[in-house]
Structures are given as structure tokens and as C-alpha cells.
Backbone atoms as SQL, in Angstrom:
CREATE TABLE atoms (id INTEGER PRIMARY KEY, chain TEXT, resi INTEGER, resn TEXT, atom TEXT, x REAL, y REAL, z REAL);
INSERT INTO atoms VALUES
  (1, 'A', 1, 'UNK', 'N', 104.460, 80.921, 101.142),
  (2, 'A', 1, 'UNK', 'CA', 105.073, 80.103, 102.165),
  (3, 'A', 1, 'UNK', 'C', 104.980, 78.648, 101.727),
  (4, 'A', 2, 'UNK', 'N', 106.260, 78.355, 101.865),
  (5, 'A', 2, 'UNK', 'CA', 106.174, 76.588, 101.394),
  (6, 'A', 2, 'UNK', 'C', 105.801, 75.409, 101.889),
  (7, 'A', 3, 'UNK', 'N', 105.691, 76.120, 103.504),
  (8, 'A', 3, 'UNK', 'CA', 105.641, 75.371, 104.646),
  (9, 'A', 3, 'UNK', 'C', 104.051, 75.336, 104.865),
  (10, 'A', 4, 'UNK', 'N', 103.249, 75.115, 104.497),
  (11, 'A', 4, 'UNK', 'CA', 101.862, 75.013, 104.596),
  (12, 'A', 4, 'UNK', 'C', 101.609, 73.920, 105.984),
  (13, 'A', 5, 'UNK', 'N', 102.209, 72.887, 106.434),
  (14, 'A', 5, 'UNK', 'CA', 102.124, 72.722, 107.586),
  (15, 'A', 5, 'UNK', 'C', 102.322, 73.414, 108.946),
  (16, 'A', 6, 'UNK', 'N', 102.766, 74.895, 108.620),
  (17, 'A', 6, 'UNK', 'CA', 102.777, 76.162, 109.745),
  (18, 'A', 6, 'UNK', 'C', 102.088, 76.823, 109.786),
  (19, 'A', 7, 'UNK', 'N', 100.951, 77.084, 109.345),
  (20, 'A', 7, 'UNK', 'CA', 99.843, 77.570, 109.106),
  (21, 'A', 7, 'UNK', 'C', 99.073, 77.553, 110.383),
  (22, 'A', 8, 'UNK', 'N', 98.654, 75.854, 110.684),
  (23, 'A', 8, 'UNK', 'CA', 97.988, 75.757, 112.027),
  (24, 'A', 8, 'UNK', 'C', 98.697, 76.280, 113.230),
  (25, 'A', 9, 'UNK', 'N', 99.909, 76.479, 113.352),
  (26, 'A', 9, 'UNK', 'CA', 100.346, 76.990, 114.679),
  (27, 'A', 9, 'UNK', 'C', 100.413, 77.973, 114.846),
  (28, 'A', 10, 'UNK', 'N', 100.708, 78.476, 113.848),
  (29, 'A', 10, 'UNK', 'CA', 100.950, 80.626, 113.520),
  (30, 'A', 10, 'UNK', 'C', 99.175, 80.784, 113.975),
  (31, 'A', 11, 'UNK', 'N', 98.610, 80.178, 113.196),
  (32, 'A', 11, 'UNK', 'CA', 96.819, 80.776, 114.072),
  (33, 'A', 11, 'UNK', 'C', 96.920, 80.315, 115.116),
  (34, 'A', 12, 'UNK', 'N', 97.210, 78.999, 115.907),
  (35, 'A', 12, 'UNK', 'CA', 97.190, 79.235, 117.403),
  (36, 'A', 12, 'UNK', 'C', 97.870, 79.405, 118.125),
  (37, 'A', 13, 'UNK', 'N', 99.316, 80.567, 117.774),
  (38, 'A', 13, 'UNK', 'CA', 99.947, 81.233, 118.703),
  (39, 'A', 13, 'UNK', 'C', 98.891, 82.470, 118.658),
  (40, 'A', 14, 'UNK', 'N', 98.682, 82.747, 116.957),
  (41, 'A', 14, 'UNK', 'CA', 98.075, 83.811, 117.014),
  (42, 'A', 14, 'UNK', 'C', 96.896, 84.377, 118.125),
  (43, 'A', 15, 'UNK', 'N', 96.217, 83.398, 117.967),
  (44, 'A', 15, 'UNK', 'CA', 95.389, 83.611, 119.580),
  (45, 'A', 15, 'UNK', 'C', 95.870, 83.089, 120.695),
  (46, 'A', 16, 'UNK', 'N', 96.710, 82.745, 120.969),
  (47, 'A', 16, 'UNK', 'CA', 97.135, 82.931, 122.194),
  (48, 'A', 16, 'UNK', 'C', 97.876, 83.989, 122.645),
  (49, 'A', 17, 'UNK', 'N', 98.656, 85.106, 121.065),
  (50, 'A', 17, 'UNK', 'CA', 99.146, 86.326, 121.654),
  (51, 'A', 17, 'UNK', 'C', 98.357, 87.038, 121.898),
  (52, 'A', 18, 'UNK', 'N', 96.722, 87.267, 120.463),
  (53, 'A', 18, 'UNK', 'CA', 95.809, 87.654, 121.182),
  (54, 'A', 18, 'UNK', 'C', 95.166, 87.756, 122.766),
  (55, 'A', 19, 'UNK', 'N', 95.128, 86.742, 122.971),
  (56, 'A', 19, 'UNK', 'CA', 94.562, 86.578, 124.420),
  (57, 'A', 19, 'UNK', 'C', 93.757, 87.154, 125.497),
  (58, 'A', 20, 'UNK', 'N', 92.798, 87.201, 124.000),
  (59, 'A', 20, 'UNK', 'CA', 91.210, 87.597, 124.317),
  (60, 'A', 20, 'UNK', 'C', 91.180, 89.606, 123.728),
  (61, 'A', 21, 'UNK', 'N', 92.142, 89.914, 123.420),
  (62, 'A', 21, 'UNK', 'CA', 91.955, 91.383, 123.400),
  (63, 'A', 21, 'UNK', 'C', 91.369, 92.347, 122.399),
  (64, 'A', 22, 'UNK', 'N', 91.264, 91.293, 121.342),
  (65, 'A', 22, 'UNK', 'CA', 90.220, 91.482, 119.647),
  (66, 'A', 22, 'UNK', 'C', 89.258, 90.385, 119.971),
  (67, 'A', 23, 'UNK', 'N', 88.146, 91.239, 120.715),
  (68, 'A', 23, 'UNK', 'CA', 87.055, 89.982, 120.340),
  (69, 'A', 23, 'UNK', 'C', 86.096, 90.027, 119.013),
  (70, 'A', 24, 'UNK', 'N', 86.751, 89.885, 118.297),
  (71, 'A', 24, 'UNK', 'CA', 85.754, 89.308, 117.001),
  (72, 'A', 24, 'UNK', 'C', 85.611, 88.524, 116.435),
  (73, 'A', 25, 'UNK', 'N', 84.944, 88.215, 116.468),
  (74, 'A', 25, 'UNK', 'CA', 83.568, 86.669, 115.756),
  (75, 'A', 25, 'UNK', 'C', 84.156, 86.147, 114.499),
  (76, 'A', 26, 'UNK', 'N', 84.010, 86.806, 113.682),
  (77, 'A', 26, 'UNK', 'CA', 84.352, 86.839, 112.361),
  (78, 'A', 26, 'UNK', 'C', 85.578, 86.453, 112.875),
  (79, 'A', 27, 'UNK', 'N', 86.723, 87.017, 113.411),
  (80, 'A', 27, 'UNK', 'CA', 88.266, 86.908, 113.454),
  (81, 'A', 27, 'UNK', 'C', 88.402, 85.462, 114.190),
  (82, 'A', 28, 'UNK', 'N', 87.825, 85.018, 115.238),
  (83, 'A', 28, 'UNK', 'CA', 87.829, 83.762, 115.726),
  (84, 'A', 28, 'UNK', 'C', 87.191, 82.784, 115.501),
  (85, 'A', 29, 'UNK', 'N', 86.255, 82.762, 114.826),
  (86, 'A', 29, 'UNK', 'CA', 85.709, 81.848, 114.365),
  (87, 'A', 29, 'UNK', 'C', 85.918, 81.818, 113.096),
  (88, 'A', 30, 'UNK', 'N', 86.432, 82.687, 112.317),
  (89, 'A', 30, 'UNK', 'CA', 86.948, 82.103, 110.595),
  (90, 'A', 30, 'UNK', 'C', 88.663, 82.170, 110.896),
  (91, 'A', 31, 'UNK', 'N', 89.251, 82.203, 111.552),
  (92, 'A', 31, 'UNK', 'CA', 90.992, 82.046, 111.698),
  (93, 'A', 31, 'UNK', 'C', 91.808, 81.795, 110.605),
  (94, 'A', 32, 'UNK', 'N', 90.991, 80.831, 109.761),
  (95, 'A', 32, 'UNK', 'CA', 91.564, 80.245, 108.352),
  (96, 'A', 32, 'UNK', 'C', 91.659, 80.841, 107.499),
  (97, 'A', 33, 'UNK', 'N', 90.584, 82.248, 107.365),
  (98, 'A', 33, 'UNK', 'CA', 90.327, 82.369, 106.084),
  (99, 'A', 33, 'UNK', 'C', 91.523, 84.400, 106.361),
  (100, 'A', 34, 'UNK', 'N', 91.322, 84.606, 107.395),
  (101, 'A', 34, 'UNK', 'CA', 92.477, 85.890, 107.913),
  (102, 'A', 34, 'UNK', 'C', 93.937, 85.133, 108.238),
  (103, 'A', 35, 'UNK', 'N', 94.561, 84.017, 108.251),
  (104, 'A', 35, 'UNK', 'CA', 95.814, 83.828, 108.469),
  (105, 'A', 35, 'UNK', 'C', 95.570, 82.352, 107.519),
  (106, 'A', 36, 'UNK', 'N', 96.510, 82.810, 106.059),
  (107, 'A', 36, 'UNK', 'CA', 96.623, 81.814, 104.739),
  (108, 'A', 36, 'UNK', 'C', 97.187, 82.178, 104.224),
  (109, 'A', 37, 'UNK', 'N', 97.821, 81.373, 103.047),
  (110, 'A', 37, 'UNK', 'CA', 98.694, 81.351, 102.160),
  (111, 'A', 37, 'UNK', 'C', 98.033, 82.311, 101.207),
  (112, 'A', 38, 'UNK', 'N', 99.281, 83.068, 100.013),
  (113, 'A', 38, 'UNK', 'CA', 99.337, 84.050, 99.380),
  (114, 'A', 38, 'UNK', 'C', 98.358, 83.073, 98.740),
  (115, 'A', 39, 'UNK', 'N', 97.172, 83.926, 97.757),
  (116, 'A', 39, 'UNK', 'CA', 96.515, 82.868, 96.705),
  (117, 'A', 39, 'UNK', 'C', 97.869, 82.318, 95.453),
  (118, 'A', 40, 'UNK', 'N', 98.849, 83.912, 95.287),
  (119, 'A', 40, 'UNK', 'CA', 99.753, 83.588, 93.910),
  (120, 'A', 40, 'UNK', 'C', 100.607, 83.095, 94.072),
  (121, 'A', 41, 'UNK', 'N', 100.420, 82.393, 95.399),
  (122, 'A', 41, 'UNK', 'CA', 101.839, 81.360, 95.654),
  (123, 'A', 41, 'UNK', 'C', 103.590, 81.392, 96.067),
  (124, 'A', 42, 'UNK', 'N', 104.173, 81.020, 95.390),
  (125, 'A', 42, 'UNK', 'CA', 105.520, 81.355, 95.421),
  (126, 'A', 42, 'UNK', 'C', 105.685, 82.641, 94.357),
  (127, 'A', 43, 'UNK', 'N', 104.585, 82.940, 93.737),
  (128, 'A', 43, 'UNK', 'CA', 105.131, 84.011, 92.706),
  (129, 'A', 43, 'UNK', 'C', 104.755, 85.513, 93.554),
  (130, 'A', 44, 'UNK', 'N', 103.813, 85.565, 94.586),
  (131, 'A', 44, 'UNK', 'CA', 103.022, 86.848, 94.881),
  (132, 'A', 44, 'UNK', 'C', 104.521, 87.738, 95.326),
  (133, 'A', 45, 'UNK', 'N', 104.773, 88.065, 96.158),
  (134, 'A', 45, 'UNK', 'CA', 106.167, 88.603, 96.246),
  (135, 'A', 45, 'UNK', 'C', 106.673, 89.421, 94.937),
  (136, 'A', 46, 'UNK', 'N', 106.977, 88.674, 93.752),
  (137, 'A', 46, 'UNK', 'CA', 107.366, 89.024, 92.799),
  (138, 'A', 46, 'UNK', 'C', 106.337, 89.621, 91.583),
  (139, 'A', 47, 'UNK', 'N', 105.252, 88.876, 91.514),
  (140, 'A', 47, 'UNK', 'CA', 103.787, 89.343, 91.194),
  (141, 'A', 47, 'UNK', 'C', 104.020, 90.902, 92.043),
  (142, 'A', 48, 'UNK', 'N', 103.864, 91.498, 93.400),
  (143, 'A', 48, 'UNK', 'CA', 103.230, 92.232, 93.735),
  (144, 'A', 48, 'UNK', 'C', 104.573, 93.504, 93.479),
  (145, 'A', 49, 'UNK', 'N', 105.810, 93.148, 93.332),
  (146, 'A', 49, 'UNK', 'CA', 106.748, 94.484, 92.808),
  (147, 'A', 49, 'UNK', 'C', 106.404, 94.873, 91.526),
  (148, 'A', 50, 'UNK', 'N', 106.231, 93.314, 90.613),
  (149, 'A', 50, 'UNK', 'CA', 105.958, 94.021, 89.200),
  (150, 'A', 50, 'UNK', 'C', 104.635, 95.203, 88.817),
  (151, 'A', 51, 'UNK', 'N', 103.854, 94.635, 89.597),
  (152, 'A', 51, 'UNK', 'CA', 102.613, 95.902, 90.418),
  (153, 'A', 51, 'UNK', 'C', 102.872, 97.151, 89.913),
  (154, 'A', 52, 'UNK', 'N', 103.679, 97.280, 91.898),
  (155, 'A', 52, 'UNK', 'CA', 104.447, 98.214, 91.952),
  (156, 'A', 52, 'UNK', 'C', 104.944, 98.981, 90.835),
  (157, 'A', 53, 'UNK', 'N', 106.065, 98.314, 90.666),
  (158, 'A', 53, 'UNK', 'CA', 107.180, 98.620, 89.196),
  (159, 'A', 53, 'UNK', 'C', 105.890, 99.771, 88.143),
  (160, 'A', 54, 'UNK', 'N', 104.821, 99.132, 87.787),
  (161, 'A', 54, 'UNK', 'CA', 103.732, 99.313, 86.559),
  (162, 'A', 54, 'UNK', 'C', 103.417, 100.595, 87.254),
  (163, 'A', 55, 'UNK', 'N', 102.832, 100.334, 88.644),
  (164, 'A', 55, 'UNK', 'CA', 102.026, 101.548, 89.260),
  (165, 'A', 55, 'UNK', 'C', 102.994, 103.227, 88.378),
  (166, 'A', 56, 'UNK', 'N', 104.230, 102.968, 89.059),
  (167, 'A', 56, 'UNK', 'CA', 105.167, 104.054, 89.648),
  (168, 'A', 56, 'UNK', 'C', 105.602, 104.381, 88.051),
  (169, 'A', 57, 'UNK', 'N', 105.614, 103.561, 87.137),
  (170, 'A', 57, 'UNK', 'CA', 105.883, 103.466, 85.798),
  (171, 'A', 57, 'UNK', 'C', 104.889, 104.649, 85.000),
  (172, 'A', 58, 'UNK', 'N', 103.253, 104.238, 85.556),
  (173, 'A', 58, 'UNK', 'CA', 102.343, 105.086, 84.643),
  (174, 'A', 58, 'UNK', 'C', 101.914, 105.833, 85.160),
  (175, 'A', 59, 'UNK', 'N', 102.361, 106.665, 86.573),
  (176, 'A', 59, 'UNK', 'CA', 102.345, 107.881, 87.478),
  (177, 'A', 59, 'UNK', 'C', 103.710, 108.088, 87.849),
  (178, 'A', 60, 'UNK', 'N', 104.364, 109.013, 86.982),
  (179, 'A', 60, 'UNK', 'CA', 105.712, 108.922, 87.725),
  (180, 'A', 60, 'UNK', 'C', 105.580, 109.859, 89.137),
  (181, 'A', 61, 'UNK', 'N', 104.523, 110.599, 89.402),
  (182, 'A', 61, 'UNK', 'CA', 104.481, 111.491, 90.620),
  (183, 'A', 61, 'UNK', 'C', 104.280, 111.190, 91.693),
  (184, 'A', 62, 'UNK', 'N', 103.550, 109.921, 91.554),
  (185, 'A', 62, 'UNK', 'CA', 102.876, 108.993, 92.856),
  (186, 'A', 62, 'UNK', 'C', 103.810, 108.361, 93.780),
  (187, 'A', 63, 'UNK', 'N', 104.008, 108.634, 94.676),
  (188, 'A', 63, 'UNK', 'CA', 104.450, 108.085, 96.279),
  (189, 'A', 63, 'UNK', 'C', 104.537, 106.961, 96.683),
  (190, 'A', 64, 'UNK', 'N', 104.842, 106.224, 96.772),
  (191, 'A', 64, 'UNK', 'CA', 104.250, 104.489, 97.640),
  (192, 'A', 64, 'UNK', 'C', 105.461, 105.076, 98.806),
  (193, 'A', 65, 'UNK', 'N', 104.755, 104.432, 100.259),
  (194, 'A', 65, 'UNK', 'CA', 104.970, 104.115, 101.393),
  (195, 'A', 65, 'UNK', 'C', 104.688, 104.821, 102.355),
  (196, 'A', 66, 'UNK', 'N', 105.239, 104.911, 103.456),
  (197, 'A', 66, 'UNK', 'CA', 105.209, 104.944, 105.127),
  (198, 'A', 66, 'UNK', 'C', 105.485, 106.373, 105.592),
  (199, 'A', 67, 'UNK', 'N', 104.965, 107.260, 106.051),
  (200, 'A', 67, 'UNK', 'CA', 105.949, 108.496, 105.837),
  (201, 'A', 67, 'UNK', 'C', 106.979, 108.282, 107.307),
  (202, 'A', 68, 'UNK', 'N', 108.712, 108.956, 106.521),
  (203, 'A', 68, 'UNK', 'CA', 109.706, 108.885, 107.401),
  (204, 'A', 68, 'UNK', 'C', 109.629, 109.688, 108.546),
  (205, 'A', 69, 'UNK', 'N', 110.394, 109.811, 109.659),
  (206, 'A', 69, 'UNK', 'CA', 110.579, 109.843, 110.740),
  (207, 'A', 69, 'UNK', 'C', 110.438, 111.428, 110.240),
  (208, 'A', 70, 'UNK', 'N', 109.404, 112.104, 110.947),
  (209, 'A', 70, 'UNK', 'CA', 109.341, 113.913, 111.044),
  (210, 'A', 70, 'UNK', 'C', 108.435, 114.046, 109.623),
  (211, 'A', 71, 'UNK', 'N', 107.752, 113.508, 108.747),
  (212, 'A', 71, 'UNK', 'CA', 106.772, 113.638, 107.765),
  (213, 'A', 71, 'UNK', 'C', 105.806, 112.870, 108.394),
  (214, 'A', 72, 'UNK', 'N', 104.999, 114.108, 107.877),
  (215, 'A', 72, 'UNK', 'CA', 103.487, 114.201, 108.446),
  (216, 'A', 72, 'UNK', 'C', 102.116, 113.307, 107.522),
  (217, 'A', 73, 'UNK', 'N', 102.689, 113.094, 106.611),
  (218, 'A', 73, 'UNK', 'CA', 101.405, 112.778, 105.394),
  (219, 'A', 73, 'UNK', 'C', 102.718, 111.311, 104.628),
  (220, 'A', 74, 'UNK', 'N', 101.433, 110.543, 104.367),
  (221, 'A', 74, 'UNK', 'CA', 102.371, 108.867, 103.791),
  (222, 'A', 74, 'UNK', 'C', 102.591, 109.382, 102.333),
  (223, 'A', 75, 'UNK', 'N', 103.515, 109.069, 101.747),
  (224, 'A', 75, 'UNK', 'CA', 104.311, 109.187, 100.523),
  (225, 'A', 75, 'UNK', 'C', 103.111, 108.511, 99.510);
């Protein structure tokens, strides 16, 4: 995200959508360190397909994702 000045508001909508219903410590009192910028920047996005890409490359059998509408077990 380029916009690093949106950061502070996205955490305090974030607790305000919260609004009280995750009470955890850790989650409210570190806010900063659970809602931040990718560490790899403008590249993570593209960093994280080439991943991908490698994963699915040196297992061609392996699954990635969500299972569809009427599958029982995630891909």
C-alpha cells in the first residue's frame, strides 16, 4: 500500500467495527504491529504468486485454495 498515511484510520475504524467483540490485549494494545504494511512492499503481491507459481511447479499434485461451493475438504 502506497498510502501509508491510511494506516492510522483503517486501525481505528478497525476498532470501532470491532466494538468491543475481540477482546484481546495483544490485538488492542499492539494494533500496529496486526494492521501494517506488506514488509516486501510494492513487490509482495508479485513476490507472493512467484511463490505460488514455484510451489505448484515442484508438486504438480498439490491444491492451493478454498474448497468450491458442495466440496467438502480445501484444495
Amino acid at each position: 500500500m502506497q498510502q501509508a498515511s491510511l494506516f492510522p484510520m483503517i486501525r481505528q475504524e478497525l476498532l470501532r467495527l470491532l466494538n468491543g467483540y475481540i477482546d484481546a490485549k495483544p490485538l488492542l494494545n499492539e494494533i500496529d504491529s496486526y494492521v501494517a504494511p506488506p514488509e516486501l512492499g510494492n513487490r509482495a503481491g508479485v513476490l507472493g504468486a512467484m511463490v505460488l507459481a514455484e510451489h505448484i511447479y515442484r508438486n504438480p499434485s498439490a491444491r492451493i485454495g478454498a474448497p468450491l461451493a458442495g466440496e467438502d475438504a480445501w484444495r
